[in-house]
PATIVEX-819962 format. One record per residue (C-alpha): x, y, z; residue in three letters; residue number from 1. Coordinates in Angstrom, 3 decimals. Layout:
<atoms>
{xx->X; yy->Y; zz->Z; rest->ALA; nr->NUM};
...
</atoms>
This chain:
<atoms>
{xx->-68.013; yy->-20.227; zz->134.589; rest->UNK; nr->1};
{xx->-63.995; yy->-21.457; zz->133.643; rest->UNK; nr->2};
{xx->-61.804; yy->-19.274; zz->134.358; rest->UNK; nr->3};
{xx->-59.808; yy->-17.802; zz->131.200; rest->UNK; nr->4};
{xx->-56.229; yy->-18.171; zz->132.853; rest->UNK; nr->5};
{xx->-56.885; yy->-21.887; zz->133.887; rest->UNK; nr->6};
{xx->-58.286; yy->-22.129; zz->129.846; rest->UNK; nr->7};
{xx->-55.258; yy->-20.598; zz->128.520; rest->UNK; nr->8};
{xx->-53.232; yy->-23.356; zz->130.587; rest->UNK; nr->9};
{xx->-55.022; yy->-25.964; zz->129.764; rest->UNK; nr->10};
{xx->-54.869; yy->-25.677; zz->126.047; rest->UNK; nr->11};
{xx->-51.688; yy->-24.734; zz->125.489; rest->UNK; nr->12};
{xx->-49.443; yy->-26.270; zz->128.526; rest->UNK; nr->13};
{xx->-47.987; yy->-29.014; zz->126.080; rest->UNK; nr->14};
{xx->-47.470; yy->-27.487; zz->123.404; rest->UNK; nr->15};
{xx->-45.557; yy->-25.104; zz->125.183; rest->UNK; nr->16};
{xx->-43.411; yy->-27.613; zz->127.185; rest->UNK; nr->17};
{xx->-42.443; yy->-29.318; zz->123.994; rest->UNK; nr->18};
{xx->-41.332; yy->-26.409; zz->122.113; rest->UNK; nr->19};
{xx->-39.331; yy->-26.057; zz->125.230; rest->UNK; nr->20};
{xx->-38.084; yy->-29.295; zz->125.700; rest->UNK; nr->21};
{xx->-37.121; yy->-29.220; zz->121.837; rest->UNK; nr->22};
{xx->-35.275; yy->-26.079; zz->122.605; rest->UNK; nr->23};
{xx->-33.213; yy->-27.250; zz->125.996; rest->UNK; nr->24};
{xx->-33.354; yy->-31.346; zz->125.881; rest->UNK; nr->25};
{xx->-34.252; yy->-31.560; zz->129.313; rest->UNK; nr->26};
{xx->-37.266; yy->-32.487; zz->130.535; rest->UNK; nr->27};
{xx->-36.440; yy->-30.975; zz->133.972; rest->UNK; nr->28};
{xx->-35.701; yy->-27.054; zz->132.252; rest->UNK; nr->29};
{xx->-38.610; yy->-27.514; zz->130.265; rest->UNK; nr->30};
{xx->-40.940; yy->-27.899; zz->133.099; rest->UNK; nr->31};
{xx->-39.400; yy->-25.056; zz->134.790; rest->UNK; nr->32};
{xx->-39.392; yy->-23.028; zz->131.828; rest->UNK; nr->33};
{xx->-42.726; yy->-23.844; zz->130.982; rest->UNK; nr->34};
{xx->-43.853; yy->-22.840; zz->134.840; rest->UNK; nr->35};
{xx->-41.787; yy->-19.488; zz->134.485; rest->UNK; nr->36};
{xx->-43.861; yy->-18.806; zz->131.067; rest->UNK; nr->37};
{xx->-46.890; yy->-19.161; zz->132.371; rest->UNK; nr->38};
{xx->-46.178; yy->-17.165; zz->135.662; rest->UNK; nr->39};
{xx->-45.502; yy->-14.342; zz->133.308; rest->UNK; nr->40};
{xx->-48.719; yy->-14.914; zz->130.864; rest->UNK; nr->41};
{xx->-50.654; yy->-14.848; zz->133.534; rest->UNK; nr->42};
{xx->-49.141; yy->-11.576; zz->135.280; rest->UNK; nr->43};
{xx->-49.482; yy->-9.648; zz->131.787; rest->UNK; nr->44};
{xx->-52.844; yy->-11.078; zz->130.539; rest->UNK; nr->45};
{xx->-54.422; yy->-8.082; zz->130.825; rest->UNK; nr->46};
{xx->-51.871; yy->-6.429; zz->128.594; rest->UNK; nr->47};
{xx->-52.811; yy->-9.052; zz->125.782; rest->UNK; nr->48};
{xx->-53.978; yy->-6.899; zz->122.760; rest->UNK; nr->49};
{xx->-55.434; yy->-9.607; zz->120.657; rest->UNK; nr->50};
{xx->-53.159; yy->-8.693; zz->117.989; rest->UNK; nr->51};
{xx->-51.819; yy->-12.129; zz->117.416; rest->UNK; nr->52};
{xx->-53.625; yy->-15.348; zz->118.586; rest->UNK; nr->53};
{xx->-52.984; yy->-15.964; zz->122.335; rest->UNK; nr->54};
{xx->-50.671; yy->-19.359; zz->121.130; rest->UNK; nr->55};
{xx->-48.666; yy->-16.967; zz->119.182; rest->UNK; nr->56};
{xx->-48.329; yy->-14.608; zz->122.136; rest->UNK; nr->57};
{xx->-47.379; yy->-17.666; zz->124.674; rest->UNK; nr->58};
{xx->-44.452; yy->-18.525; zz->122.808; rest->UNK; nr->59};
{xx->-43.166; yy->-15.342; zz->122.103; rest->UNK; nr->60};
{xx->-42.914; yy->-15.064; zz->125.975; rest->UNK; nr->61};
{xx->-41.574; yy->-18.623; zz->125.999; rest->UNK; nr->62};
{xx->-38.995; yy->-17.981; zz->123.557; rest->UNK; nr->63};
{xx->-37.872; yy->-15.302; zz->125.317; rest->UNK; nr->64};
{xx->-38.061; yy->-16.714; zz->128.951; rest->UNK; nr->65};
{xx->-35.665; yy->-19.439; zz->126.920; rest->UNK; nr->66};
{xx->-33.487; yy->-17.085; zz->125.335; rest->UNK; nr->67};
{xx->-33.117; yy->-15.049; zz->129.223; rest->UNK; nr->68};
{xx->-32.441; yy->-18.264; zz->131.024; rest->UNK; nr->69};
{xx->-29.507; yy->-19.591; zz->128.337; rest->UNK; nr->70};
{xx->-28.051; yy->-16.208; zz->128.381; rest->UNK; nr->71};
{xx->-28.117; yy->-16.692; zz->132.296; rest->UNK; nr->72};
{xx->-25.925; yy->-19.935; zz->132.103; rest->UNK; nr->73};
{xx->-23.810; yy->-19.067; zz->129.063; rest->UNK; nr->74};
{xx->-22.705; yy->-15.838; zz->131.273; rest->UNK; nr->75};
{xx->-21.885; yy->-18.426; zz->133.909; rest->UNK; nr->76};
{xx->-19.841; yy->-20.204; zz->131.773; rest->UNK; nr->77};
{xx->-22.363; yy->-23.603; zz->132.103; rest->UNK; nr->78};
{xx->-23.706; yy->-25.911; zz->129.848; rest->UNK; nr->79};
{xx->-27.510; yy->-25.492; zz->131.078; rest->UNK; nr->80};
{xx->-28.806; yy->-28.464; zz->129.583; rest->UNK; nr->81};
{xx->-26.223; yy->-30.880; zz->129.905; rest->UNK; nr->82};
{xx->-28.576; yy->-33.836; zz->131.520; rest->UNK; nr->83};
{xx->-29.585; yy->-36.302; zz->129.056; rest->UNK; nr->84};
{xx->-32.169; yy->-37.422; zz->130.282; rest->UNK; nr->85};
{xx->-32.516; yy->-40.285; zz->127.274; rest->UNK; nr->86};
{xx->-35.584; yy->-42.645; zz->127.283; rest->UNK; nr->87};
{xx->-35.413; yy->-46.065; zz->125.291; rest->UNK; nr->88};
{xx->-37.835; yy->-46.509; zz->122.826; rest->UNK; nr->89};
{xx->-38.563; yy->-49.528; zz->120.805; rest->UNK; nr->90};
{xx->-39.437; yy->-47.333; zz->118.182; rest->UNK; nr->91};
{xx->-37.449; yy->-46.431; zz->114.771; rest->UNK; nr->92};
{xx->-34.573; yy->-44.681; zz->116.482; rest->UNK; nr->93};
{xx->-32.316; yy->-46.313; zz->118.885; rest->UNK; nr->94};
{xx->-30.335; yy->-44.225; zz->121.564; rest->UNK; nr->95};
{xx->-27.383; yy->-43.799; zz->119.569; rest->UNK; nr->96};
{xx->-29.024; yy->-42.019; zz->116.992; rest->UNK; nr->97};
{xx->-31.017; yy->-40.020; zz->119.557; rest->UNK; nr->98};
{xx->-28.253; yy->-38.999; zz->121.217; rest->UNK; nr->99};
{xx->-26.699; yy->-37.840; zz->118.005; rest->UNK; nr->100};
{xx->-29.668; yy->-35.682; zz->116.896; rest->UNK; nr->101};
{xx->-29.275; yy->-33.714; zz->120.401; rest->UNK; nr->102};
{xx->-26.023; yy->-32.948; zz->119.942; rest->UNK; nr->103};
{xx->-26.363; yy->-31.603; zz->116.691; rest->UNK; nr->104};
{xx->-29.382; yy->-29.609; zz->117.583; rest->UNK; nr->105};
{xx->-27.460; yy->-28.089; zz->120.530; rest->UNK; nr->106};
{xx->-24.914; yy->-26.810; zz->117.984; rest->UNK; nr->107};
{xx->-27.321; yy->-24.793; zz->116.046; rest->UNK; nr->108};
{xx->-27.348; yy->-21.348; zz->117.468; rest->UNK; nr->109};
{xx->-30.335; yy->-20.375; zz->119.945; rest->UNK; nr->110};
{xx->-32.533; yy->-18.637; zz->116.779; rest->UNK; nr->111};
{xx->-32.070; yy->-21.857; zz->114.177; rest->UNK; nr->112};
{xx->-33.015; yy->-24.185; zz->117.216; rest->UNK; nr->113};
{xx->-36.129; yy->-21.685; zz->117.574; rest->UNK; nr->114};
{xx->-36.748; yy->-22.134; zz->113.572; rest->UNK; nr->115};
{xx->-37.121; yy->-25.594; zz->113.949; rest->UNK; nr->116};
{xx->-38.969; yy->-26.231; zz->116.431; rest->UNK; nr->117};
{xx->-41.354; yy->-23.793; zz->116.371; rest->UNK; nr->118};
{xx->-41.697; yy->-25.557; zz->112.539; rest->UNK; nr->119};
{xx->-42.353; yy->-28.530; zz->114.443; rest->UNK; nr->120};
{xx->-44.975; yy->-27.495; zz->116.605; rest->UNK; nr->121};
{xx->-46.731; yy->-26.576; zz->113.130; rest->UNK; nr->122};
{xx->-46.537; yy->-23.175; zz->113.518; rest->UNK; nr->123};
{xx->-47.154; yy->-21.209; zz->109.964; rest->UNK; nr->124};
{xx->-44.757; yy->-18.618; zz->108.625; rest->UNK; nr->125};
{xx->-46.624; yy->-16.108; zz->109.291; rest->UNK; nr->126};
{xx->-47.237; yy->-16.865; zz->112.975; rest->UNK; nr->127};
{xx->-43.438; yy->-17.250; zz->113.334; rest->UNK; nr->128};
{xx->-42.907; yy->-14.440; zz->111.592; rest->UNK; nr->129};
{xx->-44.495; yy->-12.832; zz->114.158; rest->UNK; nr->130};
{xx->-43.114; yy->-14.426; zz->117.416; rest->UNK; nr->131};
{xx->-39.113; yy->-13.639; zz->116.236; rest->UNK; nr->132};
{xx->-39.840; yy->-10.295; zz->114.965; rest->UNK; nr->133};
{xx->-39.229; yy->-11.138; zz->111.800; rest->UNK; nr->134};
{xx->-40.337; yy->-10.898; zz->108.141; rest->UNK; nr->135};
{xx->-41.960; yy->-14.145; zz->106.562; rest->UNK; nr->136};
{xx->-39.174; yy->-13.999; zz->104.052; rest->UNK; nr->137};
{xx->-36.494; yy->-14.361; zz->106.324; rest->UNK; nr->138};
{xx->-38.171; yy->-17.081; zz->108.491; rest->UNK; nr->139};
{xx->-38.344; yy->-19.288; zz->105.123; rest->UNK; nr->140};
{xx->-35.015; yy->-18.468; zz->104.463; rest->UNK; nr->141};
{xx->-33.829; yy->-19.139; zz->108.062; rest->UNK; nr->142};
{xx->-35.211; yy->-22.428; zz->108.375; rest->UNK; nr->143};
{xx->-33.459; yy->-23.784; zz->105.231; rest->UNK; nr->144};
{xx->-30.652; yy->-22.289; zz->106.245; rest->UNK; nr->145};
{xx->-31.198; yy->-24.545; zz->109.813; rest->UNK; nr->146};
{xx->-31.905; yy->-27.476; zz->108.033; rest->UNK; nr->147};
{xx->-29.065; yy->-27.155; zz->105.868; rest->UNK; nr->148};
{xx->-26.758; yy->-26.783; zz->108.670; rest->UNK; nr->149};
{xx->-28.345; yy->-28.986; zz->110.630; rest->UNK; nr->150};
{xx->-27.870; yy->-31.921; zz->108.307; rest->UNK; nr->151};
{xx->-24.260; yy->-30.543; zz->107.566; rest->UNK; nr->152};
{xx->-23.052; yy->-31.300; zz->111.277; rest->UNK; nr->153};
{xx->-25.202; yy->-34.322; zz->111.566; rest->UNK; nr->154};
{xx->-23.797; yy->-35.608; zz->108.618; rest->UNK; nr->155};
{xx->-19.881; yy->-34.829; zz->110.022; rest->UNK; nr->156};
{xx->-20.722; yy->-36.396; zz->112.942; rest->UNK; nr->157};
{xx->-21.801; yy->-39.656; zz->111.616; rest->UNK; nr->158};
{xx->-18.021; yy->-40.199; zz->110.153; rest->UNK; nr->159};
{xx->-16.429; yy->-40.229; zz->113.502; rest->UNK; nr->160};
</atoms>
């Protein structure tokens, strides 16, 4: 018999450190953050309701364990994720462009950066709705709103 803790970890371990990673651009916070979710998953397993699927309920906790640990450094006066931590890739996008897409996601406040990329880890609506406490409505409306924004300072930043 598998144990249900060592289940949950398996099969949802990545998926959590990339939302993470896509939150913080650092592969070192992510791993930590990831580590700090699952520490508390596993201490309050036994309050899991079932009300939402146990992938919604992870990432509500990692969003939050996020959202604690930037409010941490911004009280410090830090920039948390400062490392960059680039990898070369032969692939479509070359470092330069990389390195511009980071810095325009890291001017997004926390809850757009949360939009997109719980969007990106295919999340539905619904299911977001759900992990920011908010109304399905306001998630659509959020997320173009993020985009928007998004593409504005991206955009700016290409002119320089």
């Amino acid at each position: 018999m598998t144990d249900p803790l060592e289940e949950m970890y398996q099969a949802h371990k990545d998926s959590v450190y990339n939302y993470l990673r896509h939150m913080c651009h650092s592969n070192t916070m992510a791993e930590e953050l990831t580590h700090d979710t699952f520490i508390k998953a596993f201490k309050g397993f036994s309050r899991f309701r079932g009300e939402s699927s146990l992938k919604t309920w992870l990432f509500k906790i990692a969003r939050n364990t996020y959202l604690n640990e930037a409010k941490k450094f911004s009280q410090k006066n830090e920039i948390p994720y400062a490392e960059p931590e680039l990898q070369a890739s032969g692939k479509t996008r070359n470092i330069e462009t990389e390195m511009m897409v980071r810095q325009t996601f890291q001017m997004l406040t926390d809850h757009e950066k949360s939009l997109l990329a719980l969007r990106e880890q295919g999340f539905s609506l619904s299911e977001m709705a759900e992990i920011l406490a908010q109304t399905e409505g306001s998630i659509k409306v959020g997320i173009h709103r993020a985009k928007k924004k998004f593409k504005k300072y991206y955009l700016e930043g290409e002119g320089d």
